[in-house]
N, C-alpha and C positions, 0 to 999 in steps of 0.2 A: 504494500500500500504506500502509496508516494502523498504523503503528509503535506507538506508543501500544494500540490497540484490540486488538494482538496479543499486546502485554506481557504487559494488564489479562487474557487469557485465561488466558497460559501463568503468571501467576502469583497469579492470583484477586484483585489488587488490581483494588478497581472504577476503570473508566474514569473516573470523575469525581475522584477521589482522585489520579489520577495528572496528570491538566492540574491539578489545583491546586498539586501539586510543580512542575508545568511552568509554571506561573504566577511561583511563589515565585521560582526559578531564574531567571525573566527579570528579577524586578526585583530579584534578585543582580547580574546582568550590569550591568545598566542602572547601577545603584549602583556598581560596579566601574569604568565607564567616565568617569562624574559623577567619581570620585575623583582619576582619572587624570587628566583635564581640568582639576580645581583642583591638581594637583599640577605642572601645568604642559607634563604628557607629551602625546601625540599619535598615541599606540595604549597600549592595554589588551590583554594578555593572560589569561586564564580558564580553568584546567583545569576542565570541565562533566562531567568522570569517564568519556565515554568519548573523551575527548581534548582536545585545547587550542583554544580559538578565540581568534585574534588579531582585532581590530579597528582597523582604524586610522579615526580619528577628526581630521581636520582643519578649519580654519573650512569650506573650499569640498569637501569629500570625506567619504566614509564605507566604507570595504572593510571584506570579513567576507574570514577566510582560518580553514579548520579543520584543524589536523593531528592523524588520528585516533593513540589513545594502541596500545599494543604489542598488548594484545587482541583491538581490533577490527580492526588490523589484519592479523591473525596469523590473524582469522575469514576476515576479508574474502580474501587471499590465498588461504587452503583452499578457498575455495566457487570463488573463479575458475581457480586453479591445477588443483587435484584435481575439483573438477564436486561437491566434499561438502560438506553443509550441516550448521556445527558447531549449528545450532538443531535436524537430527534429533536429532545426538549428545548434545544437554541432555536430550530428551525421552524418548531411547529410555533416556538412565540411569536419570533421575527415573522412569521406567517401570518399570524393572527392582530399582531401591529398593524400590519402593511393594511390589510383587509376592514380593520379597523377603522383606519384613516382614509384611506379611500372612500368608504361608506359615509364618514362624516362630509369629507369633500364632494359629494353627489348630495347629499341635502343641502 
């Protein structure tokens, strides 16, 4: 599933705009861990907004570890707990908005 190309759907920013954030964001990261490495530390942490990636970065090692922030994991539980996808629930609102206002604009 290509996360990104689903985004660019459900939110009409174009896919190309969005790997350019996704660009910018890695050499946020990259820079973050460069810092850490002249500061003399040996992992970097990074809140990426939808949760924290730790890195640890040694002369002979490199580990990624991601702990997702309260959101996604409060999505991620509903969809595996309950079997409900909090992605209908954005769309069926954003639907109900839309149809909402529309109706008010026709009176």
């Amino acid at each position: 599933m290509d996360a990104v190309e689903r985004v660019s759907k459900l939110t009409t920013v174009p896919k190309e705009e969005l790997d350019r954030l996704i660009e910018v964001f890695s050499h946020v990261i990259s820079d973050a861990v460069l810092c850490s490495r002249l500061d003399g530390l040996d992992s970097t942490e990074v809140d990426i907004g939808l949760g924290t990636l730790r890195i640890l970065h040694t002369d002979d090692e490199l580990r990624f570890r991601f702990a997702p922030g309260a959101k996604l994991q409060e999505g991620i539980v509903t969809s595996v707990k309950d079997g409900h996808s909090t992605l209908e629930f954005e769309v069926e609102g954003a639907l109900k908005s839309r149809l909402l206002h529309t109706y008010k604009d026709l009176l």
